[in-house]
N, C-alpha and C positions, 0 to 999 in steps of 0.2 A: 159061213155067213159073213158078208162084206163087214169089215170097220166102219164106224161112222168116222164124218170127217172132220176134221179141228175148228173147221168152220160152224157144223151142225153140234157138235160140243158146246161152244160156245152160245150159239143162242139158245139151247135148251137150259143152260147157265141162266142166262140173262132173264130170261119167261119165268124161272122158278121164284128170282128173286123179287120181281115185278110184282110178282101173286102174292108174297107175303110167307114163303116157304124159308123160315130163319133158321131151318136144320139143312136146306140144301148146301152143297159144298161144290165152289166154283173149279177145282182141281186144278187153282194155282195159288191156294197157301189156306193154313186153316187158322191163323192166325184172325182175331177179331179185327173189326173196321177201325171201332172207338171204347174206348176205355175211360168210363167214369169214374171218378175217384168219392170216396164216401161223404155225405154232407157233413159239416163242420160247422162250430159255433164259436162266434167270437165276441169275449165280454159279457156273455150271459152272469159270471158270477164276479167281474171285477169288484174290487171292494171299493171301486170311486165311483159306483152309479150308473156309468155309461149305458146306452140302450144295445141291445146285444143284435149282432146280424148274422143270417145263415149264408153260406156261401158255399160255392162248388167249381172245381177248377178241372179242364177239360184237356187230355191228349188227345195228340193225332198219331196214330204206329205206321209204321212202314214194311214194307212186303220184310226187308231185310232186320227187324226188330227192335231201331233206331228208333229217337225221338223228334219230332221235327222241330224247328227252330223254336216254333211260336207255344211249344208244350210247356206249361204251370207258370208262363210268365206272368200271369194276371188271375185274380181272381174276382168274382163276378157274383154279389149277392143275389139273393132271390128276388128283390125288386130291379134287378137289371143297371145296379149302379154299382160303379167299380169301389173295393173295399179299401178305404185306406189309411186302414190303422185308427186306431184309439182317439179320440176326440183331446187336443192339448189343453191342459188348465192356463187358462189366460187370469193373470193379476186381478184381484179385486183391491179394491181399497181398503186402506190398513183400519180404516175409524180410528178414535182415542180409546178403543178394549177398555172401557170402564172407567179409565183415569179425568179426573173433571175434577179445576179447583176452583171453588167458592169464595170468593169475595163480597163481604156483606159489609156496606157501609151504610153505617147508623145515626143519625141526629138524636144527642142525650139534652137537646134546651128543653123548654120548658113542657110544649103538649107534644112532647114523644113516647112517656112513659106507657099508657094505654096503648099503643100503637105497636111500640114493641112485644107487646105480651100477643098481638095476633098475630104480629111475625113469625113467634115463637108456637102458637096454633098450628099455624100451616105450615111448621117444619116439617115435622113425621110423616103427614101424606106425602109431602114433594119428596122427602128422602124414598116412600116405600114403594111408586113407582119407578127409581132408578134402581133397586135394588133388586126390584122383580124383572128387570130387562137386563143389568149386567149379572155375570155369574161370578164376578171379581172386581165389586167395584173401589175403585184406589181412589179415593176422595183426601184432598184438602181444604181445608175450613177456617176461612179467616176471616175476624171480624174487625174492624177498622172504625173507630168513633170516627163520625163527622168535626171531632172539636177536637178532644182530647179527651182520655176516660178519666181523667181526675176533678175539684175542684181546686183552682189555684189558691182559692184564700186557707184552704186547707192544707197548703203544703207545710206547715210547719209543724203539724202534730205529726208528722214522721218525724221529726227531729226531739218530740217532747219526752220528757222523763217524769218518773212518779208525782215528783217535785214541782215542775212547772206545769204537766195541766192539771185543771182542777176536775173538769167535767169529764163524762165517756166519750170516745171517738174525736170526733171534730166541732162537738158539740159549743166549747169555749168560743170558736170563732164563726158562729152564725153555721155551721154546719150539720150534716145528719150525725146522731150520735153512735151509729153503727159503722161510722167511717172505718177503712182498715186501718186505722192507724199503726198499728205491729206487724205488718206488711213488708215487706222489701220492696222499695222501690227504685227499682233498676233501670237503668240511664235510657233505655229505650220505649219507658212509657210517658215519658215526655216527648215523643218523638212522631210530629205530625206523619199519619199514614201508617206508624209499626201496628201490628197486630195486638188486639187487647188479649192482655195475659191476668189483671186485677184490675178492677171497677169499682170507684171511688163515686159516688154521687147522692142525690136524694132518689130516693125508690130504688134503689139498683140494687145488685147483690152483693157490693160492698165487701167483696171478699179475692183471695188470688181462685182461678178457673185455671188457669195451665202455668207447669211450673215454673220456676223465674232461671230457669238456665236450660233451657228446652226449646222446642221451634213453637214460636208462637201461633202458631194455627192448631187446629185437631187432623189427627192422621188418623187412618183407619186401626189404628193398636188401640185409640182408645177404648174402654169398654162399655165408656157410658155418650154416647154421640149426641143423645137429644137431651141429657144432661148440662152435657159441657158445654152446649149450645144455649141452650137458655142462661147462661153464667154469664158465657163473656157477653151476649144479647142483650141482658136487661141492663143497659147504661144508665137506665132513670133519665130524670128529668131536671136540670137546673140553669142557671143562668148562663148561657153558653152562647158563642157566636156558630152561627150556622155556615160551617163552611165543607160541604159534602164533597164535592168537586173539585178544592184544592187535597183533601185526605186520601180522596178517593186516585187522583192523577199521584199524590206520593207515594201510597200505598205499590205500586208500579213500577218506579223510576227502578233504572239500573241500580245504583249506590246503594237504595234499602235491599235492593232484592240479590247484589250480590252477597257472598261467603262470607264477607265478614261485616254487611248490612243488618237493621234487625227483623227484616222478613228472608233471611235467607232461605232456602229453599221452597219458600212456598211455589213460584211459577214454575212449569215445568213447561218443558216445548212440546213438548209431546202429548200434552194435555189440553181438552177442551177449559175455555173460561168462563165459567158464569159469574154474572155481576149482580146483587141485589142491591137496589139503595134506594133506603127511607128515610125523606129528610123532608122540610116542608118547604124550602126552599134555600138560594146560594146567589145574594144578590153582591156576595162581597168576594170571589176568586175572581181573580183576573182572566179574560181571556173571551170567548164566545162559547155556547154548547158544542159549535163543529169542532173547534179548537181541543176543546176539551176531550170529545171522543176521538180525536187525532190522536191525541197522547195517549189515551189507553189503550186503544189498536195497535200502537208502536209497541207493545209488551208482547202483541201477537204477530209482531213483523207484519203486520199491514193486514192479515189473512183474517175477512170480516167473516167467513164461516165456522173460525175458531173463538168467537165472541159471542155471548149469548145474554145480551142487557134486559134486566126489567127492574123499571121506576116507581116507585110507591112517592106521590108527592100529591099535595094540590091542585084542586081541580076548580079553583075560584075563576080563571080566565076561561073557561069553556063555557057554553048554554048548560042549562040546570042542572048547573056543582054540584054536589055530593057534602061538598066542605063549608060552613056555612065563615059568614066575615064578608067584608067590603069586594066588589070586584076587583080584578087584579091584572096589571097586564100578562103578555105572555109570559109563563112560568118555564124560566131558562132547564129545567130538571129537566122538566116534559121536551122542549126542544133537546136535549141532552139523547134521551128517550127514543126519539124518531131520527135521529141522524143514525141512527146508525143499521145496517141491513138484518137483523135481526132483533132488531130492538123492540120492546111494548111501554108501554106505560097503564098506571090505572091511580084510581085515585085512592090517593092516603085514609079516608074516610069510610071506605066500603065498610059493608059489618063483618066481611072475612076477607081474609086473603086468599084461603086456601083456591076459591076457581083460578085465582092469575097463576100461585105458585106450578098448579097443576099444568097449564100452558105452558109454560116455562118448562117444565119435568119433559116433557112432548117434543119443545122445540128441541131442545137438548138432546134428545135419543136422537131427534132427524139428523141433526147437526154430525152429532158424535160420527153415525153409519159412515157421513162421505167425508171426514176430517181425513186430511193427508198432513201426519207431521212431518217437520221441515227434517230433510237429507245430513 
């Protein structure tokens, strides 16, 4: 019987694999066309989250059992997009992680006393929603009279002995008779702007609140926070010049606030600011409200998203006060208040504080998220 010939070979070849015959064998090599490699997954179980992709990479073989150029150079997820590695963590913003320091400055003249005690209300709420958002929050707590936390006619029952007074406290010279007179009184509580450490007045707590050779603010070691707050807070009420605005800008300056100032340590750079002050007004600091919040931005190097102001003052110059007494022109606090980009005001009068504190608690966490402290 004749051979077939290499020509009829061949398209009997070609017909079989036309038709779908994937056992015929072309009888020039038995070698596969293409070679799949197994599906793979990538990122399925990273422990940063990533969305996981499947992919499959594809050779081409040669008669002679080579790889061709373009074999596993890429590889090609199931939706047809080329895979290219792990997704990079790009920087977020640092925030202040919980650290925020408190400055409360306080007017002890005459109708402060009441006003303080709702301060002191709407402390613990405004603390226990930062408490319930930071899981480490590093607070500083400083309180700052608007005057001075002493009464001056009183200074000399720190100097009296069995002998020369006759009365309890400060009683002999027109004072409250619970004055601390046995007290230590150390060079920096005469010092407009230092932090209250003991409070001398009528209605006040008339007692030392933090120790006399210690940072005069509360750190978070102390154990009792809404304690030691209400101590150095209640300043009482007596004949005092209101000047909120000059104590509040000393409280600030470089010289108190450096290492051997008597607010050392309290500002930290790293740290968001919040500012309380309740005063009823400060018709006697020199200077303007913008002026004023100038200087206390300059403690934050300019940076108005690490400042966070709210005003308790008078609301005699607005349409239907809250604070009753003669109208009044603009109240310099309230402009104080509104210069500044995160600033509020409300009035001294409300029956709580706690809605504004709570604002305030609010704006503070927004603040804190995108705070970038300085390099």
């Amino acid at each position: 019987m004749p051979r077939p010939s290499l020509l009829a070979r061949v398209a009997a070849a070609s017909l079989a694999v036309a038709c779908g015959d994937s056992t015929a064998t072309t009888g020039f090599t038995t070698t596969p066309s293409t070679t799949t490699a197994p599906l793979t997954t990538s990122g399925a179980d990273s422990s940063d989250g990533t969305s996981s992709s499947t992919s499959t990479s594809t050779s081409t073989g040669s008669g002679s059992g080579g790889e061709d150029s373009t074999a596993g150079s890429s590889s090609t997820s199931s939706s047809g997009v080329s895979d290219v590695g792990s997704i990079p963590d790009f920087p977020t913003t640092p925030g202040c992680k919980g650290k925020i320091d408190f400055l409360f400055v306080i007017s002890s003249n005459e109708e402060m006393a009441y006003k303080q005690v709702q301060l002191q209300e709407a402390f613990p709420e405004f603390v226990k929603i930062l408490e319930a958002d930071f899981a480490d929050f590093d607070y500083h707590v400083m309180v700052v009279d608007a005057s001075l936390p002493f009464l001056p006619s009183c200074d000399i029952c720190y100097s009296c002995s069995q002998v020369m007074c006759d009365g309890p406290g400060c009683s002999q010279w027109d004072g409250p008779p619970d004055y601390p007179c046995n007290e230590i009184f150390e060079e920096c509580t005469g010092v407009y702007g230092a932090g209250v450490t003991i409070v001398g007045n009528f209605d006040a707590s008339n007692t030392r609140c933090l120790p006399a050779d210690g940072p005069r603010f509360i750190t978070r070691d102390d154990p009792d926070l809404k304690g030691t707050f209400e101590c150095i807070s209640k300043l009482g009420a007596g004949p005092k010049a209101p000047l909120a605005a000059r104590s509040m800008i000393k409280a600030l300056e470089p010289d108190i606030l450096s290492k051997w100032g008597c607010n050392a340590g309290f500002l930290r750079s790293d740290a968001l600011l919040a500012l309380v002050v309740l005063a009823g007004e400060d018709n006697l600091t020199p200077g303007t409200p913008a002026e004023w919040y100038a200087a206390v931005l300059e403690a934050k190097k300019g940076n108005e998203d690490a400042l966070v102001p709210l005003v308790f003052s008078h609301d005699r110059d607005l349409p239907n006060p809250k604070c009753e007494g003669p109208e009044a022109g603009p109240n310099v606090m309230r402009l104080f208040a509104e210069a500044g980009k995160h600033g509020r005001f409300a009035s001294m009068c409300e029956p709580s504080y706690v809605p504004f504190m709570k604002q305030m608690a609010e704006t503070i966490l927004e603040q804190c998220s995108v705070f970038i402290p300085p390099q």
